[in-house]
N, C-alpha and C positions, 0 to 999 in steps of 0.2 A: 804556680799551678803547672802540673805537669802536662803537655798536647802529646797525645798520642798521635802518631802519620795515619792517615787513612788510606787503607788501600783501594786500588784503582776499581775495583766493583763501587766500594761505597763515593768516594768523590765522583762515577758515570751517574751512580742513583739517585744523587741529589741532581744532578742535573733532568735523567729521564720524568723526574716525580714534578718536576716544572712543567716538562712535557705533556706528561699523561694529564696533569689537572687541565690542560687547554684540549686533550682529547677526549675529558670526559664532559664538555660544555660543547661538544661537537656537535652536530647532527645525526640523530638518531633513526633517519628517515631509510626506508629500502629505495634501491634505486634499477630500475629496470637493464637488464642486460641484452642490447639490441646487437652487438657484435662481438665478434668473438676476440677472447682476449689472447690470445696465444698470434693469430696472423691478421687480427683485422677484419675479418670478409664477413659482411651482412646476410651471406647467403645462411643462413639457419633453419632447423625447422625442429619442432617442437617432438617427442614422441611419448613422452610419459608425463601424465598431469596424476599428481598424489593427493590435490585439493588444497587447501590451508589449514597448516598441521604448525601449531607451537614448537617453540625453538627443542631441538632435541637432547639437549643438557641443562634447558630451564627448568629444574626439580624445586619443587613446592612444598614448604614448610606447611605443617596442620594449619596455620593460621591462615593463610594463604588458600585455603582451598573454596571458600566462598567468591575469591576475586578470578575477574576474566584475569585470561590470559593474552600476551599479545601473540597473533599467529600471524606468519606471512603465506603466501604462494608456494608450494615446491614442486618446480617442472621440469622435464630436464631437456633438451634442447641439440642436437647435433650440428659442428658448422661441417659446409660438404665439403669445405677448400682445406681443410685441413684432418678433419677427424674429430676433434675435441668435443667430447662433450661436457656440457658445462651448464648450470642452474640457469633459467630463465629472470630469477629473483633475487640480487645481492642485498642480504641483509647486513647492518653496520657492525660490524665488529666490538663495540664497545656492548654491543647486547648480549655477546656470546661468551666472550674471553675473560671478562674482568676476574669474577670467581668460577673458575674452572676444577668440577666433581671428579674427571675423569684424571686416574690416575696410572701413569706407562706400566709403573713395577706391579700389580695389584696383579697378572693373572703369570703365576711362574712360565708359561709359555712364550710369553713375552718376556720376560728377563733370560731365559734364555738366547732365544731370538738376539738380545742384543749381547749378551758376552760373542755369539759368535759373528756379529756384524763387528763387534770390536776386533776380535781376531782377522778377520777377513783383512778388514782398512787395514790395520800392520804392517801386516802383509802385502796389501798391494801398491799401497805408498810408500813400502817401505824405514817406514818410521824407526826413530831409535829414541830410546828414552830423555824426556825432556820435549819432545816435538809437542808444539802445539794444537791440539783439537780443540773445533769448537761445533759444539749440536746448537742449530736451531728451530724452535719449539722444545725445548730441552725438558716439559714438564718436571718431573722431580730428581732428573737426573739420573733417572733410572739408563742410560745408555749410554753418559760421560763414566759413572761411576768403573765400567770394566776394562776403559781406557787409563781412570787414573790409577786402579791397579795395576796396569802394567807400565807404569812410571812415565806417563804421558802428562804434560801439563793441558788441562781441561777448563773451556770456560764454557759457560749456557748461554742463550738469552730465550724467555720465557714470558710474556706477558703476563697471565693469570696471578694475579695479586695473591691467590694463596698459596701458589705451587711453589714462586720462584726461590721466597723467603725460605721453604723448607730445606730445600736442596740445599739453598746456604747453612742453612742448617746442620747439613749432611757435609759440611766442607767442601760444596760442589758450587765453587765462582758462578754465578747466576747475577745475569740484569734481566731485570724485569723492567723488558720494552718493547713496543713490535720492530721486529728488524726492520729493515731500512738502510739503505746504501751509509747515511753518516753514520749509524749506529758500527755499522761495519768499518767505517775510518778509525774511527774513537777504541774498537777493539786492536784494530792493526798498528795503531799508535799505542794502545796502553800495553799489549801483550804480545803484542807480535803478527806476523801471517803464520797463520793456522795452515797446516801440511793436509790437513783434511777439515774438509768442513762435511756435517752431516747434517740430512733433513729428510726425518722420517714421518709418513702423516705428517705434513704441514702443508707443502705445495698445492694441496688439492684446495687448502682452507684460501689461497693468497687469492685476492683480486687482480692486482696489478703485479704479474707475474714475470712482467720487464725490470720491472721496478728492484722485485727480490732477487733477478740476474744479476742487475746492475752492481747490488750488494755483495754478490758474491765476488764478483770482475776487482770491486774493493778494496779484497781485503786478502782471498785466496792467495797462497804463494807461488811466487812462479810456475812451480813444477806438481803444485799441488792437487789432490784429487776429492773431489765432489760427491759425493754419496748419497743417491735420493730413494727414497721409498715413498710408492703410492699404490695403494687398491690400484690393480689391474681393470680395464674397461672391460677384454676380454671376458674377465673370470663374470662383473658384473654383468655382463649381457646372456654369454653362454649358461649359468647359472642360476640365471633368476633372483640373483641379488637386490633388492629395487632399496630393501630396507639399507643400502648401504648411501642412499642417497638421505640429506638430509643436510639444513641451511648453514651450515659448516662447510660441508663439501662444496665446494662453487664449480669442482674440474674436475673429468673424470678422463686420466690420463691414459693414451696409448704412445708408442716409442716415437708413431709418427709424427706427432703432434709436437711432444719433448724435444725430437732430433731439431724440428723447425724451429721453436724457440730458440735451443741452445746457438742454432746458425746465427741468429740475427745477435747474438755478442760475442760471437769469434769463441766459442766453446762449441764441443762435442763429445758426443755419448763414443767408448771405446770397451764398453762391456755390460751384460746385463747378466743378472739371476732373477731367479721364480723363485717363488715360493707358494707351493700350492696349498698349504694347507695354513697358512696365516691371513688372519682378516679375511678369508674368506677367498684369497690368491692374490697374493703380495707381490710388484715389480721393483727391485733393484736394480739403479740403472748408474752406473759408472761414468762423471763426466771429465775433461778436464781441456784445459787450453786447445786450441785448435791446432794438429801437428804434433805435439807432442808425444802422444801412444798412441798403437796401431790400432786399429780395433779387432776386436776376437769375431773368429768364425761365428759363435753359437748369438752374436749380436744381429747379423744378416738372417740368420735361420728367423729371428722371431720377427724379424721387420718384413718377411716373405710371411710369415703364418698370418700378419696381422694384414696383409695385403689380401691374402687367401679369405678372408674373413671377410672382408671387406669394411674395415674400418670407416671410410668415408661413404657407401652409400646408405640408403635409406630401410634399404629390404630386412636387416639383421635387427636393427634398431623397434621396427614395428612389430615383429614376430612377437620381439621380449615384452613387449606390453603387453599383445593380447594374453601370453602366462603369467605375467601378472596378475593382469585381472582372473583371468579363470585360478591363479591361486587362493586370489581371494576368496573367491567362491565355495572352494572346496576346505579351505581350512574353518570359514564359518560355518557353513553345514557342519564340520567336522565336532566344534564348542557347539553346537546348538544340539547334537544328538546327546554328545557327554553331560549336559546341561538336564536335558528330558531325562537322562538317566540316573539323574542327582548323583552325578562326579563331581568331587571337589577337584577343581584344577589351579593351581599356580603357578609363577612364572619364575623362570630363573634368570637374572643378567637382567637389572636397570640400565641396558646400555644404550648410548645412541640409536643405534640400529634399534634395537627392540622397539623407541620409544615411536619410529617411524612406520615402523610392520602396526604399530597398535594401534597409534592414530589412522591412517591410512585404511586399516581394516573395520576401524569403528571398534573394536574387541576395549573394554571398560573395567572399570573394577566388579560391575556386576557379576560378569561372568567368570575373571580371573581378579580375585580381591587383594593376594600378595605376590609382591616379585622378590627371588633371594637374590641378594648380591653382596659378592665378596670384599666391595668395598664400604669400610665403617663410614667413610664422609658421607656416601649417601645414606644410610640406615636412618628411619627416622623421617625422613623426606618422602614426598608424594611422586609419583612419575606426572609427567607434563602432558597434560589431556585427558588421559584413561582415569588418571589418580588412585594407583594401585600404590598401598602401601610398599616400602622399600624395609627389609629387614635379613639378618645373619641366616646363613644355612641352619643355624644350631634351632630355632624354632622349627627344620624342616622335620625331625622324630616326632613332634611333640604333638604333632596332628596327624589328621588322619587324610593323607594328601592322596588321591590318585593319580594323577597328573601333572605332569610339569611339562609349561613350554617353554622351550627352549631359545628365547628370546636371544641371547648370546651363542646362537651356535657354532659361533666361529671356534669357540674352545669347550666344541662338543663333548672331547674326549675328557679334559680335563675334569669340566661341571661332571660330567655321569661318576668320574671314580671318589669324586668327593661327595657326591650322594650315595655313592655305597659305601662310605666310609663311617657315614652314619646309621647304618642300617635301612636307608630307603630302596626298598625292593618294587617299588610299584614302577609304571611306565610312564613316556616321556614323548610331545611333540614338537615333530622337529617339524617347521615349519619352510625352510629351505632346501635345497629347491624346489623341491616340491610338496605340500602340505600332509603327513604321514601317522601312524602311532609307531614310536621307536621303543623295540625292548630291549632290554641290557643283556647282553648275552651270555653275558658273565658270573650274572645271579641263575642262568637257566644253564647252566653247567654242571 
């Protein structure tokens, strides 16, 4: 008989699937967050309560729609000693991650996003072909893939039991484990140190945010550089973002928070970018070894705006609720008059965000009965709470729709030109920041 060698993904997977079976007999329990996880300091104080709202990527099969669902807490909480703000209520991770709907490559705005974060890292680490990357949270490898076109050796790690298999799929080296400092030795010994490690949306998801430093301290190479993206606090406060909060999110990062973390393991931040019009205002923050690279001017300018803000006290934090709530108010008057006037309305973007603005608002399939969304894994499934059907744009001709809210309006622009693509000429609610009727201005041209 002939043995084929196994390669270093599949002889780590038989190890991580040892793993995971002892994390899926874990404890299932939420557990309260009474200090902050970034410096420690008990000094907290609560400012946004969104009630007990179901997990917001727990979508529900037709069968499924007679059973409760489990809901926890979502509050969000600011410490004063540092900045951070961070959920009231850590839910376990095996509730959220195991099968994971949500898919990186699914809105072209984001695959773009990542060829030119791939370009960037290149460039600023200098990389030459053959260098090792590695993304963590790597979902489908939608953001290794433009690094291993440009002749980079690329590995993932990825929990979601259905994403990671794909990427393999995809030729995109993926373990499916949650990272962790030994997950990060076993990589540095089987592949090497990584010259760049990336972690885009996933930071905000970590509990033990030392823990994933630690990981990185691991395995990073010497000279190597760090690459993190997270939802700006900023953009969430000034904005009226609230629906970007939800039991995934545990941290809602500002530089000052990040800078203190990164101190307490001999790292530091030595450049930032913005992105305003991703996710809603997306932070790219550049780390690496302590000493190493200077840090750039435009990194001071934002650590003075967020000071100007005043990231640590209480007064900016409060404001944003009360627009909160008076959004609510005004986007449900808003459905209840289109309601009286027998408008059909539906929703565009099953997404996280959406499923929190819904629950939170109380808005149900009565009033809004379908959501479109572009991706097929959800089509077919329930939204979690509301239980608005989930189906393709292609049924949006086919009725006679007035309304669409705009549930995902982080890729506002994108949704409106593929409802004109269909010949949908009616109008659109955009619900951030502030509750509105949106016309297309393009059909009134």
């Amino acid at each position: 008989m002939i043995r084929t060698e196994q390669t270093p993904i599949q002889t780590l997977q038989k190890k991580y699937s040892r793993l995971r079976r002892l994390q899926d007999r874990a404890t299932l329990s939420s557990k309260n967050q009474t200090s902050c996880r970034v410096c420690g300091s008990k000094s907290l104080k609560t400012y946004l309560e969104l009630g007990k709202t179901p997990l917001a990527n727990s979508y529900l099969t037709e069968a499924q729609l007679s059973d409760s669902e489990f809901k926890e807490t979502l509050s969000l909480q600011l410490c004063r000693t540092c900045g951070l703000s961070q959920l009231t209520k850590v839910v376990a991770p095996e509730r959220m991650y195991k099968n994971y709907l949500y898919v990186s490559s699914t809105p072209a705005t984001f695959r773009d996003h990542c060829a030119e974060l791939a370009k960037t890292a290149i460039s600023v680490a200098a990389l030459e072909p053959g260098s090792l990357v590695l993304d963590i949270a790597s979902n489908d490898g939608c953001l290794l893939s433009p690094f291993q076109k440009s002749g980079m050796r690329v590995v993932g790690v990825e929990p979601a039991e259905n994403l990671a298999p794909e990427a393999n799929r995809r030729n995109i080296p993926t373990l499916c484990v949650y990272w962790s400092p030994s997950v990060a030795r076993d990589i540095a010994e089987n592949f090497g140190s990584p010259q760049v490690i990336t972690s885009t949306n996933v930071l905000a998801h970590v509990d033990d945010v030392h823990s994933f430093v630690k990981g990185i301290e691991a395995c990073l190479a010497p000279r190597g550089v760090w690459i993190i993206e997270v939802p700006y606090v900023l953009d969430f406060i000034r904005e009226n973002e609230f629906d970007t909060a939800y039991h995934e999110h545990l941290s809602y990062f500002n530089l000052h928070a990040m800078a203190h973390l990164l101190e307490m393991h001999q790292f530091s931040l030595f450049d930032v970018d913005y992105f305003p019009d991703l996710h809603g205002g997306t932070l790219r923050m550049y780390a690496a070894r302590t000493g190493l690279y200077p840090p750039r001017p435009r990194l001071e300018s934002f650590l003075k705006k967020e000071t100007a803000f005043g990231v640590k006290r209480e007064a900016p934090y409060a404001a944003f609720a009360k627009r909160v709530y008076a959004n609510k108010k005004k986007l449900m008057s808003l459905l209840a008059r289109l309601r009286r006037e027998k408008k059909v309305v539906w929703a565009y973007g099953a997404s996280a965000k959406g499923n929190t603005l819904l629950n939170f608002f109380g808005i149900t399939s009565q009033a809004v009965p379908v959501v479109i969304d572009d991706n097929p894994k959800k089509w077919k499934y329930y939204t979690p709470g509301s239980r608005m059907r989930i189906t393709g744009i292609e049924e949006l001709p086919k009725n006679n729709v007035d309304y669409l809210l705009l549930l995902a309006w982080n890729f506002k622009d994108e949704i409106m030109s593929r409802c004109r693509a269909t010949g949908y000429r009616q109008s659109y609610l955009l619900p951030i920041p502030q509750a509105r009727i949106l016309e297309d201005k393009v059909n009134q041209s």
